[in-house]
DRENDO-1510 file (C-alpha; in Angstrom, 1 decimal, always signed):
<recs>
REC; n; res; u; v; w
REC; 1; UNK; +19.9; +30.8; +24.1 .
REC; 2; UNK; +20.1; +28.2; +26.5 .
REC; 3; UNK; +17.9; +25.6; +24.0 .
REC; 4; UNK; +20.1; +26.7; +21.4 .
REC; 5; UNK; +23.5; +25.7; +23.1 .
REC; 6; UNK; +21.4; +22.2; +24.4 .
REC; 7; UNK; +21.0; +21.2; +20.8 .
REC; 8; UNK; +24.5; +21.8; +19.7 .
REC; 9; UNK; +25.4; +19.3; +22.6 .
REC; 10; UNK; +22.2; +17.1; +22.5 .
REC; 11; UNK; +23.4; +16.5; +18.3 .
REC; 12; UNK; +27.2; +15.5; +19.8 .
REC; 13; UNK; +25.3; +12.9; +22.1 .
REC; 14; UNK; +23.6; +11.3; +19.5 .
REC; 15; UNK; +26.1; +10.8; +17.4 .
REC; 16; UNK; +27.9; +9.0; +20.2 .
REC; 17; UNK; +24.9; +7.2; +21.0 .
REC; 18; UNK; +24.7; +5.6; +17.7 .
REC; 19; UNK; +28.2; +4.7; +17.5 .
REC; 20; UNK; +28.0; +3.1; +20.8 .
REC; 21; UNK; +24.7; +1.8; +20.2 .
REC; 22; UNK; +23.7; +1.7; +23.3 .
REC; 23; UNK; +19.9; +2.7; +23.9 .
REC; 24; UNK; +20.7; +4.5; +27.6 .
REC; 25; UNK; +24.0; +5.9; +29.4 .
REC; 26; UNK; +24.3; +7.8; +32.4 .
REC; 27; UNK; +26.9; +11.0; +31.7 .
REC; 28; UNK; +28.6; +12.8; +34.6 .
REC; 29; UNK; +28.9; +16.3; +34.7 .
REC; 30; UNK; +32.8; +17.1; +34.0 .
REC; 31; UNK; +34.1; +20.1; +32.6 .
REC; 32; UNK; +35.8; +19.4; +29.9 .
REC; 33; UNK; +38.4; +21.4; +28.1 .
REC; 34; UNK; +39.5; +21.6; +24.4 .
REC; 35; UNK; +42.4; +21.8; +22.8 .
REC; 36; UNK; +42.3; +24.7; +20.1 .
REC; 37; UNK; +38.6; +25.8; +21.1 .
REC; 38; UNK; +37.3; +28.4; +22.9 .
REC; 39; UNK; +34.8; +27.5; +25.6 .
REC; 40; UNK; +32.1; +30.3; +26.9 .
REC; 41; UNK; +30.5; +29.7; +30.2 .
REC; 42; UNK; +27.6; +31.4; +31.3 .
REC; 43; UNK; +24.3; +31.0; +33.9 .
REC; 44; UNK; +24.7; +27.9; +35.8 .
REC; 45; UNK; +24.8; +25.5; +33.0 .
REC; 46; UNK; +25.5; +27.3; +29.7 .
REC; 47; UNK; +28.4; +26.8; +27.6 .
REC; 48; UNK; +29.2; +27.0; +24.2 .
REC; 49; UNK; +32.3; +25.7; +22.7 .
REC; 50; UNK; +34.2; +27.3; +19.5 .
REC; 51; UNK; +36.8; +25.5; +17.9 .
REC; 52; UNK; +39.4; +27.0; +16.3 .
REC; 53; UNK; +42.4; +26.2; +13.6 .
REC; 54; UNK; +44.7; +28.9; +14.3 .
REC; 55; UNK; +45.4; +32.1; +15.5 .
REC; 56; UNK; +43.9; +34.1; +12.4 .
REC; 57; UNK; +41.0; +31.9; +12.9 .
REC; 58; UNK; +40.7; +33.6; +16.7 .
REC; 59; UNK; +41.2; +37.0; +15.2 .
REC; 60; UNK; +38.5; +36.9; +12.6 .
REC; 61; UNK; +36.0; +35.2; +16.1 .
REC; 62; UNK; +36.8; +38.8; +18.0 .
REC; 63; UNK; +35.4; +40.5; +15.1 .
REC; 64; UNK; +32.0; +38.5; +15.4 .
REC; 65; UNK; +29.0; +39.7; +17.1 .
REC; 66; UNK; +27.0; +36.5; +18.9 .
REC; 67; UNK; +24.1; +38.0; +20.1 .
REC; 68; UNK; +24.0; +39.0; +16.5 .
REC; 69; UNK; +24.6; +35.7; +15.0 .
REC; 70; UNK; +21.3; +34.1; +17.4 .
REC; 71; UNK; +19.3; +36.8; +16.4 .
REC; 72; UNK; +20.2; +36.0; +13.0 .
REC; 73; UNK; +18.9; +32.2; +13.7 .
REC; 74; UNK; +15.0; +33.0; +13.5 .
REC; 75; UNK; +14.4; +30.7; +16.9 .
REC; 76; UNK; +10.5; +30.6; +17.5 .
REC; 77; UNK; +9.3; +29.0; +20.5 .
REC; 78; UNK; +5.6; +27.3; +20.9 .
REC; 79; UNK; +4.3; +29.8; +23.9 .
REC; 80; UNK; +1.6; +26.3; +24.2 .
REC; 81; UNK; +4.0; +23.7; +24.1 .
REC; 82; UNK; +7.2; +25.3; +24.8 .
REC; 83; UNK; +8.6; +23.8; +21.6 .
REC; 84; UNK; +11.1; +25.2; +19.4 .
REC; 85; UNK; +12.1; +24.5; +16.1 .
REC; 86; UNK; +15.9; +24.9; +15.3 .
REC; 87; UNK; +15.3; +23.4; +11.3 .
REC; 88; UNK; +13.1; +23.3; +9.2 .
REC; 89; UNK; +13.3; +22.2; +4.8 .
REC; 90; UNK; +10.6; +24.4; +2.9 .
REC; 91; UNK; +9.9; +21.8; +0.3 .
REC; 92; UNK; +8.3; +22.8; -3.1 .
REC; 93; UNK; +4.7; +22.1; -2.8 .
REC; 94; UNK; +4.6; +24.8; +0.3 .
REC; 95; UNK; +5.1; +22.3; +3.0 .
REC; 96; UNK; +7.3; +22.1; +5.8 .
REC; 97; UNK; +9.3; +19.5; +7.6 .
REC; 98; UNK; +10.9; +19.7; +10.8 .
REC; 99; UNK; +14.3; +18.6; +11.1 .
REC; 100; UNK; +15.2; +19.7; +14.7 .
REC; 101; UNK; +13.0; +20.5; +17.4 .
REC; 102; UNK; +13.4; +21.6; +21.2 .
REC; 103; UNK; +11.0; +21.3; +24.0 .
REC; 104; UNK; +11.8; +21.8; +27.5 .
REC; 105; UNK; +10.4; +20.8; +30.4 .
REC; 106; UNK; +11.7; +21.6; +33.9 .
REC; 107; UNK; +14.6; +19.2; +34.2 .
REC; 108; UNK; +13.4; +17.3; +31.2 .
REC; 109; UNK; +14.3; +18.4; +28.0 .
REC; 110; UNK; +13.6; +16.4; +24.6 .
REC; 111; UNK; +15.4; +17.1; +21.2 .
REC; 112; UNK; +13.4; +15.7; +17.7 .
REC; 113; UNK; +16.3; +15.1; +14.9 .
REC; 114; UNK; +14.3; +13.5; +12.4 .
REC; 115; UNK; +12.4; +10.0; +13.9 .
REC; 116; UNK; +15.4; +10.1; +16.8 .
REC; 117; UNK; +14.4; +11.8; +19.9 .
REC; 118; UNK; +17.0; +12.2; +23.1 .
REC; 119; UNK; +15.6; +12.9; +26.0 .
REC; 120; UNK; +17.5; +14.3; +28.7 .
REC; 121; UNK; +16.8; +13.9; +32.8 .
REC; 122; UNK; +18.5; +16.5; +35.2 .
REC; 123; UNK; +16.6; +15.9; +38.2 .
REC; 124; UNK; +19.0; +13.5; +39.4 .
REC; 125; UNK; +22.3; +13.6; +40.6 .
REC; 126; UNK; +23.8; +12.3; +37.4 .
REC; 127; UNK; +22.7; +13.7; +33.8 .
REC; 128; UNK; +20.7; +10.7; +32.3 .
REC; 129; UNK; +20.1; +10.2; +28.5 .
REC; 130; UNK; +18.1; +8.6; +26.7 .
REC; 131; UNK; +18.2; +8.0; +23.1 .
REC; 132; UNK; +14.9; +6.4; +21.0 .
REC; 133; UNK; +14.1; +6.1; +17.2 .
REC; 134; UNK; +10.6; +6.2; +16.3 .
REC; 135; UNK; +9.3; +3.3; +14.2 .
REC; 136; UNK; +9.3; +4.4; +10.1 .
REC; 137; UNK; +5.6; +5.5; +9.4 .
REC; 138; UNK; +4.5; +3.2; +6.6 .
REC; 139; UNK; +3.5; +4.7; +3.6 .
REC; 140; UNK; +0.4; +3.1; +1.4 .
REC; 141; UNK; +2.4; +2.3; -2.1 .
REC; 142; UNK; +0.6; +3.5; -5.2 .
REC; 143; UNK; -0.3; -0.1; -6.8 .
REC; 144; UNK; -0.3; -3.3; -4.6 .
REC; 145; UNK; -1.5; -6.5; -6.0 .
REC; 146; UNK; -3.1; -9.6; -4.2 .
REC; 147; UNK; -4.8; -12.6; -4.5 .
REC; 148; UNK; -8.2; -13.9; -3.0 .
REC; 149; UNK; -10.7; -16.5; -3.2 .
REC; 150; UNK; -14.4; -16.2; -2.8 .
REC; 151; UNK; -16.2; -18.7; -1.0 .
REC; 152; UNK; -20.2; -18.4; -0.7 .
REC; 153; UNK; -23.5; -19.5; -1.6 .
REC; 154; UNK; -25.8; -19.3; -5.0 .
REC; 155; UNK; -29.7; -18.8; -5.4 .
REC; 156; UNK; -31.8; -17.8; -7.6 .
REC; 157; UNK; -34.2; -14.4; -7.8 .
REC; 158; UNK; -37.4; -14.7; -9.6 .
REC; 159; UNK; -39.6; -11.5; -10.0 .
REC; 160; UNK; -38.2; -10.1; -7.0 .
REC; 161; UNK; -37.9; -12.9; -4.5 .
REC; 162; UNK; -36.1; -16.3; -4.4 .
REC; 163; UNK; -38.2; -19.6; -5.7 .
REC; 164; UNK; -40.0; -21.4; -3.4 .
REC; 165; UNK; -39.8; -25.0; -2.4 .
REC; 166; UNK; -42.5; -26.4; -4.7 .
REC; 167; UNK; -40.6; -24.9; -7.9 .
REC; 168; UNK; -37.8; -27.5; -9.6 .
REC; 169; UNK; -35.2; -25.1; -9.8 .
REC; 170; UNK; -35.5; -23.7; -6.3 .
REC; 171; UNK; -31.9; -23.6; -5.2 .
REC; 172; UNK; -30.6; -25.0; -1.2 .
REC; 173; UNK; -29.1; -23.0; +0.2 .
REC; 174; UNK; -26.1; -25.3; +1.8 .
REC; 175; UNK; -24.0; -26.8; -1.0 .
REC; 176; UNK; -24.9; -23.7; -3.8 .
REC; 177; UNK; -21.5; -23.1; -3.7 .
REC; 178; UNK; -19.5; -20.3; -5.6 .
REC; 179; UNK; -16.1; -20.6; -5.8 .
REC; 180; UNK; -13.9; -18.1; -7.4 .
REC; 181; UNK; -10.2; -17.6; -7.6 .
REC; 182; UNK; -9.4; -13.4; -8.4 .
REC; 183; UNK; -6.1; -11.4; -8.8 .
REC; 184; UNK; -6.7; -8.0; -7.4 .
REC; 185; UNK; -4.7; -5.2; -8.2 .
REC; 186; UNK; -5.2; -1.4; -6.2 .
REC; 187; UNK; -4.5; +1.7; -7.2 .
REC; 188; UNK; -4.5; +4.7; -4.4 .
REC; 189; UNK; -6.3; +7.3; -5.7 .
REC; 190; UNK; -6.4; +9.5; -2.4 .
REC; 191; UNK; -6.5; +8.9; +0.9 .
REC; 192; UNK; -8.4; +6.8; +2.0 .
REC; 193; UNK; -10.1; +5.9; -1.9 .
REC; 194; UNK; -8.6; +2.5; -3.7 .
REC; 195; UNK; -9.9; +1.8; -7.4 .
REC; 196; UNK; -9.3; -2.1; -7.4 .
REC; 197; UNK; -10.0; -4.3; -10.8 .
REC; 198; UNK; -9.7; -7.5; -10.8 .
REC; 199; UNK; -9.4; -10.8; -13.7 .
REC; 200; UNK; -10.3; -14.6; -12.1 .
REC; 201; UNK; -12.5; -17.5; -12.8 .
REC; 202; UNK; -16.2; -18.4; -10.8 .
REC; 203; UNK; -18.0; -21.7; -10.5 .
REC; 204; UNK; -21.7; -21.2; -9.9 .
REC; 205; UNK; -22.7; -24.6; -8.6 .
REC; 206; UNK; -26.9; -24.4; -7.8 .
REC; 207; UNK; -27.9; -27.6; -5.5 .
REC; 208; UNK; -32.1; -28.3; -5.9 .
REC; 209; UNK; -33.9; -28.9; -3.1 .
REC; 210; UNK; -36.3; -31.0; -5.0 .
REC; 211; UNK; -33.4; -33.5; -6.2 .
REC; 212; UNK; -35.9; -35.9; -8.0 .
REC; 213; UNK; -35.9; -33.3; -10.9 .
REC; 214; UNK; -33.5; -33.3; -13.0 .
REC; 215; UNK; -32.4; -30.0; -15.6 .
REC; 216; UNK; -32.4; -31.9; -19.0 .
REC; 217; UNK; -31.6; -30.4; -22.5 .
REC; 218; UNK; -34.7; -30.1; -24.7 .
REC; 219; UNK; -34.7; -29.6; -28.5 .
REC; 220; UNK; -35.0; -25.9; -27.8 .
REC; 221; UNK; -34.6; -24.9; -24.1 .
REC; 222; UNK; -34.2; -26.8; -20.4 .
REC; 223; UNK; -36.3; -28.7; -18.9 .
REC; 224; UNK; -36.9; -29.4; -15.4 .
REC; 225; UNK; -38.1; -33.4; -15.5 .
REC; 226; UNK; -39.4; -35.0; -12.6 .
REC; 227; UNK; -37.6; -38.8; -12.2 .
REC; 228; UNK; -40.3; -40.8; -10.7 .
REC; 229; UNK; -38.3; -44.2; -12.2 .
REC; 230; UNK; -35.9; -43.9; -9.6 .
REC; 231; UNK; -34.8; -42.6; -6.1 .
REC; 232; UNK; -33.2; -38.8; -6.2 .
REC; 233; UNK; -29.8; -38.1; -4.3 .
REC; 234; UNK; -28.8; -35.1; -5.8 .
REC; 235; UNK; -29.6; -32.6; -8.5 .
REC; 236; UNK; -27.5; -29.6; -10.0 .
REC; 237; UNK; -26.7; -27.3; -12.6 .
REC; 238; UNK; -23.5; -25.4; -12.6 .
REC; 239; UNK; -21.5; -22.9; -14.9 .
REC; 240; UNK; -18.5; -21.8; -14.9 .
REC; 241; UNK; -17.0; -18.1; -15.9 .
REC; 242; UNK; -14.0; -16.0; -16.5 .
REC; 243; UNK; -14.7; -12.9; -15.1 .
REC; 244; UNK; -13.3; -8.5; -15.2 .
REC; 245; UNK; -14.4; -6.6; -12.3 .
REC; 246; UNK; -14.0; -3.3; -10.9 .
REC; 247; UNK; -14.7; -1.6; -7.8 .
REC; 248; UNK; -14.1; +2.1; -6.0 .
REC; 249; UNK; -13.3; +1.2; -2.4 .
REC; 250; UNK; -13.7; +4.0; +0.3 .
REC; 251; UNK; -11.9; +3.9; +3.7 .
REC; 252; UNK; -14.3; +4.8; +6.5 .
REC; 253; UNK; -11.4; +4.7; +9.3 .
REC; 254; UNK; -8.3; +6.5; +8.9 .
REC; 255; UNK; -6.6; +3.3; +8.4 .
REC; 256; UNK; -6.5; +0.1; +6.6 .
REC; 257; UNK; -7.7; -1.5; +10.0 .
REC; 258; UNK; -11.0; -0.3; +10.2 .
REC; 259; UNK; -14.6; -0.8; +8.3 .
REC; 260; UNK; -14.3; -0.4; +4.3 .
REC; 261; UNK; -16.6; -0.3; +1.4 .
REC; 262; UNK; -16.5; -1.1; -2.1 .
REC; 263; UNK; -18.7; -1.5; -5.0 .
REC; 264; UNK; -18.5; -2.2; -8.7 .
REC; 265; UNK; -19.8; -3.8; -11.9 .
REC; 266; UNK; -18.4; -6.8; -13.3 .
REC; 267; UNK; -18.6; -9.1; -16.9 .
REC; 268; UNK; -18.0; -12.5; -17.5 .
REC; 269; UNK; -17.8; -15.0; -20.4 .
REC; 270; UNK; -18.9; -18.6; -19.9 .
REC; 271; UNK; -16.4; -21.3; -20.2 .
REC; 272; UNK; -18.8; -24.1; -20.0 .
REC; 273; UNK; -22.3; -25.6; -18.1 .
REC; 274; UNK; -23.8; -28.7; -17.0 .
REC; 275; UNK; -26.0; -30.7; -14.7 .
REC; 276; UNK; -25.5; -33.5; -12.6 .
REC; 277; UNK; -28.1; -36.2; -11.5 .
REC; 278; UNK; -27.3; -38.9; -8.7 .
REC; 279; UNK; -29.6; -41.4; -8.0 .
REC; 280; UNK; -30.4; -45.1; -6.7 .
REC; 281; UNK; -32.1; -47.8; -9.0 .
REC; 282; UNK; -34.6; -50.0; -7.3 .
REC; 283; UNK; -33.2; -52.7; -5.8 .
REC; 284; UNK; -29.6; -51.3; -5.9 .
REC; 285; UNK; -27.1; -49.2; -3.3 .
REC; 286; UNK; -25.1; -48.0; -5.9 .
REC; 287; UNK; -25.3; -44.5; -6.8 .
REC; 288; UNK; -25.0; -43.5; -9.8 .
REC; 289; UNK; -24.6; -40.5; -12.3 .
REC; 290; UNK; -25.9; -38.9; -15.3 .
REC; 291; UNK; -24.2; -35.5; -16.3 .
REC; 292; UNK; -25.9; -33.3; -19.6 .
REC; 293; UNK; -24.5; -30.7; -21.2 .
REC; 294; UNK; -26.9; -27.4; -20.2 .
REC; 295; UNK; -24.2; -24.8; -21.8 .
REC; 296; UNK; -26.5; -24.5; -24.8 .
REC; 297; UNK; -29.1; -22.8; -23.7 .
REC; 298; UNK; -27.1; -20.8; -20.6 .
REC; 299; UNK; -26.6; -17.1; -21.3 .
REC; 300; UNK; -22.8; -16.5; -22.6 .
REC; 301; UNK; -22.1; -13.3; -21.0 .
REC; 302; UNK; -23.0; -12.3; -17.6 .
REC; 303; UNK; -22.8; -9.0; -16.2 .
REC; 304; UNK; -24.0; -7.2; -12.6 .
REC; 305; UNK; -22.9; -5.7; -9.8 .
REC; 306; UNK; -20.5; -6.5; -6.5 .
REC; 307; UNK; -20.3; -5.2; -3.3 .
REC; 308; UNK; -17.8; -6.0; -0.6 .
REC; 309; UNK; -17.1; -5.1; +3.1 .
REC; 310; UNK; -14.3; -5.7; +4.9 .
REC; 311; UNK; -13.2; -5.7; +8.6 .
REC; 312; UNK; -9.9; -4.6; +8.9 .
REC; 313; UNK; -6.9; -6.3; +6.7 .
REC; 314; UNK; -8.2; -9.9; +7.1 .
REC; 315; UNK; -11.9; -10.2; +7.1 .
REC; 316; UNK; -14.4; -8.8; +4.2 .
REC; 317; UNK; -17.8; -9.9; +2.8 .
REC; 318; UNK; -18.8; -10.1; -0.6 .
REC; 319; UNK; -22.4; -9.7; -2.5 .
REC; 320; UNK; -22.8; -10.1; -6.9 .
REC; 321; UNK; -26.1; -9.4; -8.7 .
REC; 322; UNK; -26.5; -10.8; -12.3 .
REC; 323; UNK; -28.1; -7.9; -13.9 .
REC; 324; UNK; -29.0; -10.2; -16.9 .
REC; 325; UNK; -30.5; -13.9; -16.3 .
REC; 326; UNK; -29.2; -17.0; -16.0 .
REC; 327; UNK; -30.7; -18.6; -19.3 .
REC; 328; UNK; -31.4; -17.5; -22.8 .
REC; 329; UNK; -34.6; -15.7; -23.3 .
REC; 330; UNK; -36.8; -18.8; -23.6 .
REC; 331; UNK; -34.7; -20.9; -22.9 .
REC; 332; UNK; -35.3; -21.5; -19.7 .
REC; 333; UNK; -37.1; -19.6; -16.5 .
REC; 334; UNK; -36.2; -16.4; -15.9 .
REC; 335; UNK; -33.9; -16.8; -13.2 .
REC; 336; UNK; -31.3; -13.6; -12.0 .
REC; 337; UNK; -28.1; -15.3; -10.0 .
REC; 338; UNK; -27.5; -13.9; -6.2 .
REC; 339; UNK; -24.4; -15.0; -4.5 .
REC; 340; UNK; -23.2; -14.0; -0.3 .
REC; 341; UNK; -20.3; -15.1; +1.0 .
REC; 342; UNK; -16.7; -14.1; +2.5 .
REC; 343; UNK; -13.4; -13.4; +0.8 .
REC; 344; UNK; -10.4; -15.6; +1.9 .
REC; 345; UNK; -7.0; -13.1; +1.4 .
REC; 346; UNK; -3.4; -14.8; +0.5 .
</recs>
């Protein structure tokens, strides 16, 4: 009884509080009287107050049975936490949401309306309140879109390992770049699970480590020529794609700012393919360039796998696999494309 008549006057406070907008106020205790109510005074601190229109409005109150009226309310209390809910909306789907709650603790006694809570001191001299609104929870919206870049390095994967120095094409590690500009759309499938697909454009870019070869176009495949007529500065090949992917990303914290996993396949058509050849002439210190198109004999499509793992909202790695090689079949050696690197978010 005595919760009930707290959250009738606890629901007056806060809408005073929010008019006032003041986050605290001190109240003194004051008995106050009404004009047209009826005011019921009972233990050392109960009270409820009735208001009434009119005399027949009194008449029809005499005929009312309170303790009948309370009972009639359903009150449950928590006998663990002392809580009581006062509302409660049965929604559809079987679930509940509480509305109003109690809980009362000595001379402290907090009342939940919703994400505002008023918290009441008594241990005082003067009746302290306290009004707070919790902070809106955030809810994860169905489809959210986003752009990235990838930024890592290239090599190469011949018969299950990476070419080694003496080969032409073996790629360096440091200036392989890949480069790739994605949009990234998510769907929420269920908590915690994200199916993302994606549409952007990659540059593979392989640097050789032995950068007196050159990747030349034959009359029916490349060829990796050694150029002992001059002095080697730099040797590449690069292609360029537009690429689909998709991926099923898993949550492993309960929220967006833990660890994450995703993994996918993607496709991608070639737009175009060359190689690039710096070098010094004898007797010069001008650099200069020879650029072939390689797109000939470079596989159109390109297909594989991607794998990504993020660190919170900011941070995530990135892996792709060419399932299929880089060169026609005959064309050229029989080289699968690796790339590692990190994802850069907008």
């Amino acid at each position: 009884m005595k919760k009930l008549v707290l959250v009738l006057a606890f629901l007056g406070l806060v809408q005073v509080a929010m008019a006032t907008e003041r986050p605290e106020q001190l109240l003194d205790k004051k008995h106050l009287v009404l004009k047209d109510s009826v005011v019921i005074e009972f233990g050392k601190a109960g009270r409820i107050v009735i208001m009434v229109q009119s005399t027949e409005d009194f008449e029809k109150l005499k005929l009312m049975n309170i303790n009948q009226i309370i009972s009639e309310l359903g009150i449950k209390e928590n006998k663990e936490t002392g809580e009581v809910t006062l509302v409660e909306i049965h929604k559809k789907d079987g679930s509940v949401k509480e509305v109003v709650r109690v809980n009362e603790n000595g001379a402290e006694t907090e009342v939940r309306v919703g994400r505002m809570r008023v918290l009441v001191d008594e241990s005082g001299l003067d009746t302290k309140v306290k009004i707070q609104t919790d902070p809106k929870e955030k809810k994860d919206p169905g489809l959210k879109t986003d752009f990235n870049i990838d930024l890592g390095i290239n090599n190469f994967i011949k018969d299950k390992s990476f070419p080694t120095s003496d080969q032409p094409y073996a790629a360096k590690g440091w200036g392989s770049w890949n480069v790739g500009l994605n949009w990234v759309a998510s769907q929420r499938l269920a908590k915690g699970f994200h199916w993302n697909f994606g549409l952007g454009f990659q540059w593979y870019n392989f640097k050789f480590e032995n950068r007196d070869f050159q990747a030349v176009r034959g009359q029916d495949q490349i060829s990796f020529v050694e150029r002992t007529d001059v002095t080697g500065v730099k040797s590449k090949l690069s292609a360029s794609y537009l690429t689909a992917m998709t991926l099923l990303k898993v949550n492993l914290g309960k929220t967006e700012e833990g660890v994450s996993l995703a993994a996918g396949p993607y496709v991608g058509y070639r737009l175009g393919g060359r190689s690039k050849f710096v070098y010094e002439e004898p007797g010069s210190s001008t650099d200069r360039i020879e650029k072939v198109n390689t797109g000939l004999y470079l596989e159109n499509l390109r297909y594989g796998l991607r794998g990504e793992i993020g660190i919170g909202k900011d941070l995530a790695f990135f892996s792709t696999y060419d399932l299929n090689e880089f060169f026609q079949p005959g064309k050229g050696p029989a080289l699968n494309p690796i790339t590692f690197g990190i994802i850069i978010f907008d």
